[in-house]
SENUDO-311073 format. One line per 2 residues: number of its first residue (from 0); their letters; for each residue x, y, z negated of C-alpha. Coordinates in nm, 3 decimals. Example, Ala and Ser with C-alpha at 12.3 -4.5 7.8 and 13.67 -1.06 7.14 Angstrom:
<nodes>
0 = AS = 1.230 -0.450 -0.780 | 1.367 -0.106 -0.714
</nodes>
This chain:
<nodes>
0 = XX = 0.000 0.000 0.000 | 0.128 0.339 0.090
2 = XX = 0.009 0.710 0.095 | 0.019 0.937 0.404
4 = XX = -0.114 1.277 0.375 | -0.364 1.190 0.091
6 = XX = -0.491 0.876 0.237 | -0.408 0.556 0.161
8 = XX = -0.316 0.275 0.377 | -0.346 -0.090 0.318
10 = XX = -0.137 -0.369 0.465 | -0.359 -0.646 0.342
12 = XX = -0.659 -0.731 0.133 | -0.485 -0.764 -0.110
14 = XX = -0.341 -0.464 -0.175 | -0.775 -0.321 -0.170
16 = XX = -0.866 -0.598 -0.433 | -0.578 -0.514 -0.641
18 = XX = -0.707 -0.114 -0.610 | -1.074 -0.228 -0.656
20 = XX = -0.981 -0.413 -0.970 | -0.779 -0.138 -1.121
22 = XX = -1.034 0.120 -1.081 | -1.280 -0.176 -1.219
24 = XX = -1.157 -0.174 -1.522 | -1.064 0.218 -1.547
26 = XX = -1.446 0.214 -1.526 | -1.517 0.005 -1.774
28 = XX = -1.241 0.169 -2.006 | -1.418 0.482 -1.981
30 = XX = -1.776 0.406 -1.984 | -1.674 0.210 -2.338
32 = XX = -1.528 0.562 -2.468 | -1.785 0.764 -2.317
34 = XX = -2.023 0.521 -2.495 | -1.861 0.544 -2.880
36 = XX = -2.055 0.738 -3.147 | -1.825 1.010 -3.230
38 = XX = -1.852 1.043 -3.632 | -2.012 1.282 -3.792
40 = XX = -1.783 1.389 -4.049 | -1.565 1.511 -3.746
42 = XX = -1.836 1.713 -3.568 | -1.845 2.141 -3.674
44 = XX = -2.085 2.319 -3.573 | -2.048 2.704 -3.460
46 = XX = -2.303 2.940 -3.350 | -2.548 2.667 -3.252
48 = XX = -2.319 2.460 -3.081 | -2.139 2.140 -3.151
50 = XX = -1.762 2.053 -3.139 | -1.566 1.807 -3.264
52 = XX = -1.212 1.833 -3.449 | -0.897 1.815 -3.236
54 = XX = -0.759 1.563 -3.425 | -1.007 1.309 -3.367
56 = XX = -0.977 1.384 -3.004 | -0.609 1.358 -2.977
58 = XX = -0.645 0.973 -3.180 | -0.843 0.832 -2.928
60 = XX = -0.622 0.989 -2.682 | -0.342 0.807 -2.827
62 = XX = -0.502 0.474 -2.884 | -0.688 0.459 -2.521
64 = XX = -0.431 0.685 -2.339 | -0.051 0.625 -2.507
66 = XX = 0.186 0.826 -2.349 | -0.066 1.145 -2.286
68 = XX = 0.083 1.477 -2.251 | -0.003 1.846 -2.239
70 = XX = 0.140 2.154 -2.087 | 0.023 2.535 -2.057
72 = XX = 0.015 2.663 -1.731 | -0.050 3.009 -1.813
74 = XX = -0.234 3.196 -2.041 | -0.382 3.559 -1.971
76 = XX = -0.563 3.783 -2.147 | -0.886 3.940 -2.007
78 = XX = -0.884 4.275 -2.092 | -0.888 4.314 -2.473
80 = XX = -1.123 4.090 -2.500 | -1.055 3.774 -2.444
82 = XX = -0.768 3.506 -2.355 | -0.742 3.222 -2.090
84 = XX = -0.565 2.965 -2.090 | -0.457 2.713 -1.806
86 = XX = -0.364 2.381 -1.903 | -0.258 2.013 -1.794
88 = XX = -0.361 1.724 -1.877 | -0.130 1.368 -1.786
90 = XX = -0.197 1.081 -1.874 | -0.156 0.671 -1.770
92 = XX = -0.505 0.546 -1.676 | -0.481 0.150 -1.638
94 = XX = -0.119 0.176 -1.497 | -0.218 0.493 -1.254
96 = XX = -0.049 0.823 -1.354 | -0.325 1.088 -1.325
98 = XX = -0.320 1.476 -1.393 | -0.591 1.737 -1.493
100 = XX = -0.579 2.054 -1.501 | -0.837 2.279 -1.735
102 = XX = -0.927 2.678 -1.797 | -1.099 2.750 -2.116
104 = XX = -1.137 3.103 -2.308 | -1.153 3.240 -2.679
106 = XX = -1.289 3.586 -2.790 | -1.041 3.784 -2.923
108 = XX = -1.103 3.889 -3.271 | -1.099 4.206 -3.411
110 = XX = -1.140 4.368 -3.713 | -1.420 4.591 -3.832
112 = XX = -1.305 4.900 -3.686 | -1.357 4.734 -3.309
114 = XX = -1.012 4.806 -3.210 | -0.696 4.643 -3.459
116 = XX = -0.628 4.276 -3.368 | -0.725 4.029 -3.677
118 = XX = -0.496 3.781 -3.557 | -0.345 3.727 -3.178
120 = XX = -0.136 3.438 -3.279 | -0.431 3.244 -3.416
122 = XX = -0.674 3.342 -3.102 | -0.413 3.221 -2.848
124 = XX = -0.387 2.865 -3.043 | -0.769 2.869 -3.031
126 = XX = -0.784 2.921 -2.658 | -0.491 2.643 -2.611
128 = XX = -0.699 2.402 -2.852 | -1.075 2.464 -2.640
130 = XX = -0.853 2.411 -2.320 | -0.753 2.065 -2.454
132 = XX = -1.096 1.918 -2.600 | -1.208 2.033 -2.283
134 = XX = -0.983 1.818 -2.076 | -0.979 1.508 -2.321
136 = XX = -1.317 1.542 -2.250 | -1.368 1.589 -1.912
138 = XX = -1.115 1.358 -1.786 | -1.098 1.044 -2.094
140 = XX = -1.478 1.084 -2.148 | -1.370 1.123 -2.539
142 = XX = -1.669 1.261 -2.754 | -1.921 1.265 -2.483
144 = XX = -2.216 1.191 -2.686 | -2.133 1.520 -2.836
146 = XX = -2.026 1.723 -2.528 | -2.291 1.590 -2.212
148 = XX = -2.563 1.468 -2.353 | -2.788 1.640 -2.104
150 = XX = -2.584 1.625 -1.806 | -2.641 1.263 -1.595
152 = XX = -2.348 1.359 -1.384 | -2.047 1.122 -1.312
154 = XX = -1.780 1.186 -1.452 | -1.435 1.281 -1.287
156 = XX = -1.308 0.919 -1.314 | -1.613 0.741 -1.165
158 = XX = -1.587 1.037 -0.859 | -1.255 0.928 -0.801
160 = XX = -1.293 0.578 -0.790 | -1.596 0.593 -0.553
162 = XX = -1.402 0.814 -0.354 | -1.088 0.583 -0.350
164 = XX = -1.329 0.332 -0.210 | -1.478 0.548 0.077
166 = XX = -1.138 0.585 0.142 | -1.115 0.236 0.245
168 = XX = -1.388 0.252 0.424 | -1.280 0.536 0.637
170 = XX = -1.312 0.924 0.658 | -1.645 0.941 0.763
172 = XX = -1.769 0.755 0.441 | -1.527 0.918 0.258
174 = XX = -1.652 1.228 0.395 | -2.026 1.097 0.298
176 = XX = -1.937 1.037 -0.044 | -1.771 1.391 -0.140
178 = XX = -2.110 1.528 -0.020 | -2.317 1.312 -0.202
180 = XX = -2.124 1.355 -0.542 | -2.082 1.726 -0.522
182 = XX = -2.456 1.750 -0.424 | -2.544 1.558 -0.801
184 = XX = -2.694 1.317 -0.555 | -2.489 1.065 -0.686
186 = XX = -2.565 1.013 -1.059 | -2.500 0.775 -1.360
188 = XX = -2.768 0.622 -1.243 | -2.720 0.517 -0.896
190 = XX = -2.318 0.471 -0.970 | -2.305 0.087 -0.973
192 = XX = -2.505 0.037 -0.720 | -2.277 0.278 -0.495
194 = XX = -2.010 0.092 -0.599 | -2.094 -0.213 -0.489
196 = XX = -2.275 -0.095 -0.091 | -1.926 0.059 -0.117
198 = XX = -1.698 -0.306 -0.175 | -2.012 -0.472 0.057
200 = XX = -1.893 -0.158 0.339 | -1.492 -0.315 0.265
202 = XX = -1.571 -0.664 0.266 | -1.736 -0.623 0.645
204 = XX = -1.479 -0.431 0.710 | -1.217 -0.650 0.676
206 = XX = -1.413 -0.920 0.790 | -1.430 -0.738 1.129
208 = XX = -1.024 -0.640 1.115 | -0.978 -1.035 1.095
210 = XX = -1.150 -1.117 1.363 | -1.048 -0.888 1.632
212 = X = -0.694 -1.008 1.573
</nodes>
């Protein structure tokens, strides 16, 4: 298996079960974190929101994802109001080295007289700290009973694997398939079932490679 320009190429089926099997279990990995209850002695809640502690975050990170790291990108300020800060995310995902890259933003806080800084130091780690919940959730799926439970959407991992597959398939699937998933078309609920036209769509398609040679 090689990659050329961003697609992959496959010199045998093997090589595509191998792929299929990986991102297999990378599903199942993540649909079992996405699935724990995250405790509620680790869940704070501020202005009417929940969020849940950093260090519980960065455990499961550790124990699902050894080897995880984080870097800042950049961080900015936005007028005196707030910062921004761009971060990424690496990590080993079932032998694949993957990378995510987040933005997140903290109010800068101020004390009563609406113009002295209480504490820039403190608001900069706070910006750095959203920025990395954000991406352990988004991409690991950790706390996500806490963080999407209204949105239905797939998740990054389960866009990329689907994707992957298309890929097999050929542009014009893969093509397809971004559509459908940026769309929301594609859901948690119709995921397995896309997954599998998808390896049906491979199968025939190596079926039909065999016998034209």
């Amino acid at each position: 298996m090689s990659e050329d320009n961003g697609q992959l190429t496959f010199y045998n089926e093997t090589d595509a079960n191998k792929l299929a099997n990986i991102f297999k279990q990378t599903q199942k990995q993540h649909t079992r974190i996405s699935e724990m209850k995250t405790p509620s002695g680790v869940i704070e809640e501020l202005m009417g929101f929940d969020y849940v502690k950093l260090g519980y975050m960065k455990g499961i990170a550790d124990k699902e994802f050894p080897g995880w790291s984080w870097i800042i990108i950049k961080y900015e300020a936005v007028g005196n109001q707030a910062f921004t800060v761009h971060g990424r995310l690496k990590w080993f995902d079932n032998g694949i080295i993957r990378t995510g890259d987040m933005v997140a933003g903290h109010r800068i806080q101020k004390l009563k007289d609406g113009v002295s800084y209480l504490n820039i130091g403190n608001d900069l780690k706070s910006a750095n700290t959203d920025c990395l919940k954000k991406a352990f959730n988004t991409y690991m799926n950790i706390a996500d009973d806490v963080y999407k439970k209204m949105f239905p959407m797939i998740s990054i991992a389960k866009g990329e694997e689907l994707l992957q597959l298309a890929k097999i398939v050929g542009q014009e699937q893969y093509d397809k398939i971004n559509s459908l998933i940026q769309e929301g078309i594609i859901s948690n609920e119709n995921f397995d079932s896309s997954v599998e036209k998808l390896q049906q769509l491979i199968k025939e398609k190596t079926e039909s490679e065999r016998s034209n040679d």
